[in-house]
Phi, psi and omega in degrees: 000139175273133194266142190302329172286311148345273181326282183310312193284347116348326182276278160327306170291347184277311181317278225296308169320300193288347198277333197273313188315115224271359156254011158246155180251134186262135159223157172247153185221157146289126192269184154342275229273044156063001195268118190274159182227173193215130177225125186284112172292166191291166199230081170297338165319298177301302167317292168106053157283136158285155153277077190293310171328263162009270182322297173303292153015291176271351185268306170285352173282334182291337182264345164293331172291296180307345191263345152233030160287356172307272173314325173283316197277307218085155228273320191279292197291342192285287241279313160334290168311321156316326187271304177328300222292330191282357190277340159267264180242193177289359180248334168294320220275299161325311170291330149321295183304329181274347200241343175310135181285171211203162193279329189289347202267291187315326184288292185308322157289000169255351175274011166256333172310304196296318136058217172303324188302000000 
């Protein structure tokens, strides 16, 4: 039969592993009753999470940025310059493909038009 302290101090000793381990990051906090404590944060690498937030973010800003060079330039002249972009090299022609108007670009920009006005 196994002894339950057996168990806990096992346990403890394991804690005591992770806290010490100089590739996890340990942070202290204070609890209620003033007393610190050491809490091992989670390891996003490893697990292998996106910053899913981070990304959609950055994503609605790049399309807030085309809508509103959209808007501001106009539907002729944006598309133009696009078109210049696609006549160049591999880093202009990419940046074309990114820069292309889009139905969400277009949505957005016409509600800045409306706006802006």
């Amino acid at each position: 039969m196994a002894d339950a302290n057996k168990e806990r101090f096992d346990q403890r000793l394991a804690g005591l592993g992770k806290k010490n381990d100089p590739s996890r990051r340990v942070e202290k906090r204070v609890r209620e009753d003033g007393l610190v404590v050491h809490v091992v944060k989670p390891d996003y690498k490893k697990r292998g999470l996106l910053p899913i937030k981070g990304i959609l973010i950055a994503a609605g800003l790049f399309v807030m940025l085309k809508a509103f060079l959209f808007a501001e330039l106009g539907e002729v002249e944006y598309l133009e310059r696009v078109d210049g972009l696609k006549k160049g090299g591999a880093v202009q022609v990419s940046a074309a493909f990114l820069l292309d108007a889009d139905p969400a670009t277009r949505a957005v920009a016409t509600f800045l038009k409306k706006t802006l006005q």
